[in-house]
N, C-alpha and C positions, 0 to 999 in steps of 0.2 A: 506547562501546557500552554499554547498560543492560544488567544484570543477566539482566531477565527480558523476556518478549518482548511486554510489554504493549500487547498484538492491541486490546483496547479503543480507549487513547488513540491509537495509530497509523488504526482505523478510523473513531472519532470525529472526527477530524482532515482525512480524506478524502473523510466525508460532509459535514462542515461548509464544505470546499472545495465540493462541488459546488453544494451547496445555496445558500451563496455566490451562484453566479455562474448559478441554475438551471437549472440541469443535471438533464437527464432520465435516470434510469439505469436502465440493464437487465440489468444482472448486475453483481456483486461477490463474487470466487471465495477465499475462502482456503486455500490450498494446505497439504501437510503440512510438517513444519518438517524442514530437514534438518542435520543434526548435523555438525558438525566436530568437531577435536580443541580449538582456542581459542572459535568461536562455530559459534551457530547461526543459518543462514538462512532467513526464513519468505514463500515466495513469495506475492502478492497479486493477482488481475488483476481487473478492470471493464471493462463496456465503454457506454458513456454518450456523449447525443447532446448537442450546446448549439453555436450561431452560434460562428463561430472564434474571434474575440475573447475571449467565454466561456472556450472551451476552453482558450486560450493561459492564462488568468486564473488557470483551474482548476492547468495545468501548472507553473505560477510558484509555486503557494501551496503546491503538493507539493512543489517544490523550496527552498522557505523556511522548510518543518516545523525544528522541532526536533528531530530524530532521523534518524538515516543510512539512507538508502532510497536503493535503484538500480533507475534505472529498466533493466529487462531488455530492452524490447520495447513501440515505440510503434507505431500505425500511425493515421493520420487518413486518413479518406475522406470525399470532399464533392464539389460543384459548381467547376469550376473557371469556369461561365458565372457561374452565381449566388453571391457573394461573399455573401449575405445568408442562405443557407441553413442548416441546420444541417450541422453534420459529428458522422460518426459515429468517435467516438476507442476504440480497444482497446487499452488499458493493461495493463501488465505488470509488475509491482514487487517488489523484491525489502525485507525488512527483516530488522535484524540484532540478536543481542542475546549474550551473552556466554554460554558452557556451562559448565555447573560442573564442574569435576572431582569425577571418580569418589569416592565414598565422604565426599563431604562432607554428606551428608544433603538433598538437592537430587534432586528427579527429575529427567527431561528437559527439564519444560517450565520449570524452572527454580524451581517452586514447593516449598517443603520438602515431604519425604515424611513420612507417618505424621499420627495424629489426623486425625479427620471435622470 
């Protein structure tokens, strides 16, 4: 688990996924980070349409990242006539990165405190 919760490369990584496999997306939600006492987890959800194949494509390459993501909450809706259709997928992801202890000069987000 990284240090810090580097939201960039984790979001770079999932856009590059969709984009990938063109994927049409219509929301990408980042949630607030929630603190433990060892890490912290930072919930992530989308919800994006692309032909199933696509999607499973999409599924796989999240699943291959280099960094520990759980997925919380999937749900795919489609055709079960039209196998050609697109399907709408609502993704729900969870990412994780390690909390500093108290008083080491580290804020929350992991970034050191103090100086602009």
């Amino acid at each position: 688990i990284p240090p810090t919760d580097e939201l960039a490369q984790v979001l770079r990584g999932l856009t590059e996924s969709l984009d990938a496999f063109g994927s049409s997306v219509h929301e990408m939600v980042v949630g607030d980070a929630n603190h433990g006492r060892d890490y912290s987890q930072v919930p992530l959800s989308m919800t994006f349409d692309a032909p199933f194949p696509a999607a499973y494509g999409v599924l796989k390459q999240i699943e291959a990242m280099n960094r520990l993501i759980r997925v919380e909450r999937l749900r795919i809706e489609g055709s079960a006539q039209d196998s050609t259709a697109p399907v709408r997928v609502e993704l729900e992801v969870s990412t994780f990165y390690t909390t500093p202890a108290p008083g080491n000069g580290a804020s929350r987000s992991g970034k050191e405190a103090g100086g602009l």
